[in-house]
C-alpha positions in Angstrom: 19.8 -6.5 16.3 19.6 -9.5 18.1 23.5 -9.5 18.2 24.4 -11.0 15.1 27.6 -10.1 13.2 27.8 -9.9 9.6 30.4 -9.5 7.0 30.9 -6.4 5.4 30.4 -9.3 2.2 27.6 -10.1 3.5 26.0 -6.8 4.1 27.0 -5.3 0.8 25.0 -8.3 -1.0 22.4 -7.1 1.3 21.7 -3.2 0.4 22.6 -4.4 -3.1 19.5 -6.4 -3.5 17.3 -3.2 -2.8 19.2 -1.2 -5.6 16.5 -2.4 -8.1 13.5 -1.0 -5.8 15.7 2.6 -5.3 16.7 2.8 -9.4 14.5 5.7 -10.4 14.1 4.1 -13.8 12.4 1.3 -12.5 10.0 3.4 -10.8 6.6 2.2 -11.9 3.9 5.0 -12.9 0.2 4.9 -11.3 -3.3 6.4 -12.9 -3.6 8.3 -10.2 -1.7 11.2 -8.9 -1.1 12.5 -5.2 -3.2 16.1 -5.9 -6.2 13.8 -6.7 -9.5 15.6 -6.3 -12.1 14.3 -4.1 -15.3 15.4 -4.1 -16.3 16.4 -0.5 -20.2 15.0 -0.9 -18.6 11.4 -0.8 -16.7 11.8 2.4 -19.0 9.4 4.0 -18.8 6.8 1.5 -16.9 3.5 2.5 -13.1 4.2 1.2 -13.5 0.3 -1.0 -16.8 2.0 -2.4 -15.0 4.9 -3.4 -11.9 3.0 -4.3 -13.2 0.9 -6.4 -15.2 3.5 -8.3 -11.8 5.4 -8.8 -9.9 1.9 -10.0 -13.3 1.4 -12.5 -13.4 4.8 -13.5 -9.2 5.0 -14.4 -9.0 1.5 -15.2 -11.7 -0.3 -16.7 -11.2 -3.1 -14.3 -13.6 -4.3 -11.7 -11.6 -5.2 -8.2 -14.3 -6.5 -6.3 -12.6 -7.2 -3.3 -12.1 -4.0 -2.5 -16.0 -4.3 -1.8 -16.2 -6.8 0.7 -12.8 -6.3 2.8 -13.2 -2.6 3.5 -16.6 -2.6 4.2 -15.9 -4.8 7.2 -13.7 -2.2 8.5 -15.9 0.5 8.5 -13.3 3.3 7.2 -14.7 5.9 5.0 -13.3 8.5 2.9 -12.9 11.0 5.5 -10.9 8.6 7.5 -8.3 8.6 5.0 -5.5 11.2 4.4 -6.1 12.2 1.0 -2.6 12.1 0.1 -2.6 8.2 0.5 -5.2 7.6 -1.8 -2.9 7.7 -4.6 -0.5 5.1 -2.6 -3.6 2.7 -2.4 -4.5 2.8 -5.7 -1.1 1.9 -7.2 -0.7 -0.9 -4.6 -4.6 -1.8 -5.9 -2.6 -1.1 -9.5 0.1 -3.3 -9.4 -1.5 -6.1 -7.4 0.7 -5.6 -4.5 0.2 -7.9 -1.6 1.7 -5.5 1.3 1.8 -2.2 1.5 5.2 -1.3 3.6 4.8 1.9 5.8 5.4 3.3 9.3 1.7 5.3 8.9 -0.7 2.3 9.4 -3.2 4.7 11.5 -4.0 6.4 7.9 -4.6 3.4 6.3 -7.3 0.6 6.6 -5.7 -3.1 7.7 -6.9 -4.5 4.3 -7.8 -3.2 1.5 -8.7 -5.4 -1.4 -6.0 -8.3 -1.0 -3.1 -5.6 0.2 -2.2 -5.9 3.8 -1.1 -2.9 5.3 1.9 -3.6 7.5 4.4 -1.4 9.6 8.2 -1.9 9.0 8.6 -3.7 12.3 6.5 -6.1 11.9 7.6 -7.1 7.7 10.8 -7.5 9.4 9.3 -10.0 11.9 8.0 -11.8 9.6 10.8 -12.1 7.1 13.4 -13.1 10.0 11.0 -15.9 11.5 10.6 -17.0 7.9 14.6 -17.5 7.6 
């Protein structure tokens, strides 16, 4: 990577600053689980409709955002893998501003204010940042 060297110092204060994101006790729980059902006669909807609907309905809390940036995009339910909703809605949850993952093609760009960004390219922006 771009040749540099480091200590073995300097990489072990590295890995030890992710410890606190890979302690399972610090694992935060969502609202909504991965085996969330989805009824099929809203496959059509725009996924912010239906997400926030799902964040009213579990939550009480109004995330309008979701409103305007997804509807943009065009993605509806059934462009999503139903498996991810449940990722959304804690990033949505937990007012994340990225979501981190290699999968972006299952994913809209935005949704709400999370960005969805690929490893690569967090990296990217981290080191030009340094």
């Amino acid at each position: 990577m771009r040749e540099t060297m480091y200590s073995e110092k300097e990489i072990d204060l590295f890995f030890e600053g992710f410890a606190p994101l890979l302690n399972f006790e610090n694992i935060e729980r969502i609202q909504v689980g991965r085996q969330l059902w989805i009824d099929v006669t809203k496959s059509n909807q725009p996924i912010g409709h239906f997400l926030y609907n799902l964040f009213m309905l579990r939550t009480g809390q109004r995330k309008e955002e979701l409103l305007i940036t997804l509807d943009n995009e065009g993605k509806k339910l059934k462009d999503i893998d139903p498996c991810d909703i449940h990722v959304m809605f804690g990033a949505l949850e937990h007012e994340c501003n990225i979501l981190l993952t290699a999968n972006v093609d299952d994913f809209p760009k935005m949704f709400g204010n999370v960005e969805v960004v690929r490893p690569s390219a967090f990296y990217e922006y981290l080191t030009n940042k340094l």
